[in-house]
KOLLO-412891 format. One record per atom (N, C-alpha, C): atom name; x, z, y. Coordinates in pm, whole numbers, m for minus. Last residue first. Layout:
residues N
<atom a="CA" x="X" z="Z" y="Y"/>
...
This chain:
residues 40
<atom a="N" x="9111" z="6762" y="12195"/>
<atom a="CA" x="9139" z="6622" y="12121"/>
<atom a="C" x="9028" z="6545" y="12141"/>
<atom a="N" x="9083" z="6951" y="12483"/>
<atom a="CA" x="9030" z="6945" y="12345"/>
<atom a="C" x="9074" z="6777" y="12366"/>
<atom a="N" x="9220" z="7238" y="12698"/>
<atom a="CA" x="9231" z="7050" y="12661"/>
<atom a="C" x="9147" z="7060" y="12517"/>
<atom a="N" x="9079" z="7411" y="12962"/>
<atom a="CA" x="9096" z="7433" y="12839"/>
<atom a="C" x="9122" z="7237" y="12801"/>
<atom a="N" x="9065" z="7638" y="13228"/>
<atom a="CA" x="9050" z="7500" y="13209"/>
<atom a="C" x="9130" z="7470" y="13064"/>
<atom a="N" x="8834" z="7835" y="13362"/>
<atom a="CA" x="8931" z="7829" y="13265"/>
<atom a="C" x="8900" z="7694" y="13225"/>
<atom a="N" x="8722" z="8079" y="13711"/>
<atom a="CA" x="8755" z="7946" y="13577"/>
<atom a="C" x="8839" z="7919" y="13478"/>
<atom a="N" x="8752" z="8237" y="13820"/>
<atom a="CA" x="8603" z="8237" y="13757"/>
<atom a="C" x="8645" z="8126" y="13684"/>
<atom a="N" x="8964" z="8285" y="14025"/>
<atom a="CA" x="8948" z="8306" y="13884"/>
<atom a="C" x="8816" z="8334" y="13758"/>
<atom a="N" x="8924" z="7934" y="14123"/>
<atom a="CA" x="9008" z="8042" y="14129"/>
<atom a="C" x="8999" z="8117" y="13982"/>
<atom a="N" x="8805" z="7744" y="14236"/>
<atom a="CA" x="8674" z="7831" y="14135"/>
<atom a="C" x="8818" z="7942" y="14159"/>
<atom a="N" x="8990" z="7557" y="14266"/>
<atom a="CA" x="8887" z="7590" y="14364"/>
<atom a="C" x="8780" z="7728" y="14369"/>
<atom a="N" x="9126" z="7492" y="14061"/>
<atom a="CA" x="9160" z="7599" y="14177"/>
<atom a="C" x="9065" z="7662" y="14263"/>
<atom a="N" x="8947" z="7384" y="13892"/>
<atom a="CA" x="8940" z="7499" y="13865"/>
<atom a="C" x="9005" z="7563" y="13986"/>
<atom a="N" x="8933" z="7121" y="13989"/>
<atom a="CA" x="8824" z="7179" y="14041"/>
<atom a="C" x="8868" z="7321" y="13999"/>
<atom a="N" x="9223" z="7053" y="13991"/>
<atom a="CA" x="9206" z="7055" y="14136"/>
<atom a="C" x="9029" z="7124" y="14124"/>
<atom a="N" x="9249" z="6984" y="13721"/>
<atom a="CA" x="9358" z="7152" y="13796"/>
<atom a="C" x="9262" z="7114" y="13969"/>
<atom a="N" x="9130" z="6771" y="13666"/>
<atom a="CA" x="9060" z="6948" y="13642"/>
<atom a="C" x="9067" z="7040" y="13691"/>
<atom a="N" x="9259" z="6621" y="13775"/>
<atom a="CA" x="9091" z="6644" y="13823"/>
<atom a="C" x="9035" z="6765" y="13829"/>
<atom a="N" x="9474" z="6613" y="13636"/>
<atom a="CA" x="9475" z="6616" y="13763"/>
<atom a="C" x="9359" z="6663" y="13801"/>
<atom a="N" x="9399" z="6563" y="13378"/>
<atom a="CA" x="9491" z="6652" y="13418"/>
<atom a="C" x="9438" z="6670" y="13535"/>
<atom a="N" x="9119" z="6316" y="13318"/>
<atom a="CA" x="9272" z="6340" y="13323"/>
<atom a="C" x="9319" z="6486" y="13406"/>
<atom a="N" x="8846" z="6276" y="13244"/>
<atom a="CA" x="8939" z="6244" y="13154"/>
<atom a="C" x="9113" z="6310" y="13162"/>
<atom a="N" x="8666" z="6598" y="13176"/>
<atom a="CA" x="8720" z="6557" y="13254"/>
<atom a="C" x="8824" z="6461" y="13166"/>
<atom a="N" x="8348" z="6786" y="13210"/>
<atom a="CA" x="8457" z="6698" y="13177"/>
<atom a="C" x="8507" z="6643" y="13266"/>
<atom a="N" x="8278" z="7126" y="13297"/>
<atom a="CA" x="8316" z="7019" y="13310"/>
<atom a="C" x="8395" z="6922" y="13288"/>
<atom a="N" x="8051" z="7397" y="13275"/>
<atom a="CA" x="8113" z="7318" y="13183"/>
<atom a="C" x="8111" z="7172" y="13230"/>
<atom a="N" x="7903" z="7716" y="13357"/>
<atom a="CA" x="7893" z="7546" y="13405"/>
<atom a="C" x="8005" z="7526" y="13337"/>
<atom a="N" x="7703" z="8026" y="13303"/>
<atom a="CA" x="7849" z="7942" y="13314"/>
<atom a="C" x="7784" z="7756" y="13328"/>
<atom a="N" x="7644" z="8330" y="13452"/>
<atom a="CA" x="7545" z="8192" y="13390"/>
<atom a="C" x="7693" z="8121" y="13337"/>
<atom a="N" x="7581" z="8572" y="13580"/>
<atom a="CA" x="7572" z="8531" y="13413"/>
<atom a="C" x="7534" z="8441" y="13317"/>
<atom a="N" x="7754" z="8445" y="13856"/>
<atom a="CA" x="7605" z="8488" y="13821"/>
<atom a="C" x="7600" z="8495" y="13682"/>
<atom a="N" x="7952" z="8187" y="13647"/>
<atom a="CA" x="7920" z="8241" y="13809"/>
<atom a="C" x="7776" z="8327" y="13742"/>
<atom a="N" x="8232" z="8055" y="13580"/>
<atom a="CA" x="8117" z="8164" y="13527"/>
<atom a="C" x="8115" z="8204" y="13681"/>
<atom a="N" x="8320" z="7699" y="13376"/>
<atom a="CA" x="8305" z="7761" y="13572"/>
<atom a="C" x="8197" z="7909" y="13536"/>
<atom a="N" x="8544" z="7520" y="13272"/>
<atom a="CA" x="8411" z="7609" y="13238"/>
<atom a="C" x="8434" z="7742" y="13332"/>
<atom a="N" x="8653" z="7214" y="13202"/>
<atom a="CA" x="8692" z="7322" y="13330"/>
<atom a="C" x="8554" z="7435" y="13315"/>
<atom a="N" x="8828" z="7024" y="12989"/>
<atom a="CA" x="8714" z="7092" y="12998"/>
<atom a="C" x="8759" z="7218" y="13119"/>
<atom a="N" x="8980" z="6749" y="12904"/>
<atom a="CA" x="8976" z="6802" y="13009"/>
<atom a="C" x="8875" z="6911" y="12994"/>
<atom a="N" x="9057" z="6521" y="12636"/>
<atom a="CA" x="8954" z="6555" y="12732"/>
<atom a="C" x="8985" z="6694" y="12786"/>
């Protein structure tokens, strides 16, 4: 699983994801407010 954890305002958002692809395309978006992390 995929996790993309988005910090905006002193808040954060947390998103699954099944595959690779999905993730790298929402974290670009976020730039560097994001970190896209794999868990088993």
């Amino acid at each position: 699983m995929w996790i993309v954890t988005v910090f905006e305002n002193n808040t954060y958002r947390m998103f699954e994801f099944s595959g690779q692809q999905e993730a790298k395309k929402l974290a670009a978006k976020f730039k560097d407010n994001a970190i896209l992390s794999f868990t088993k």
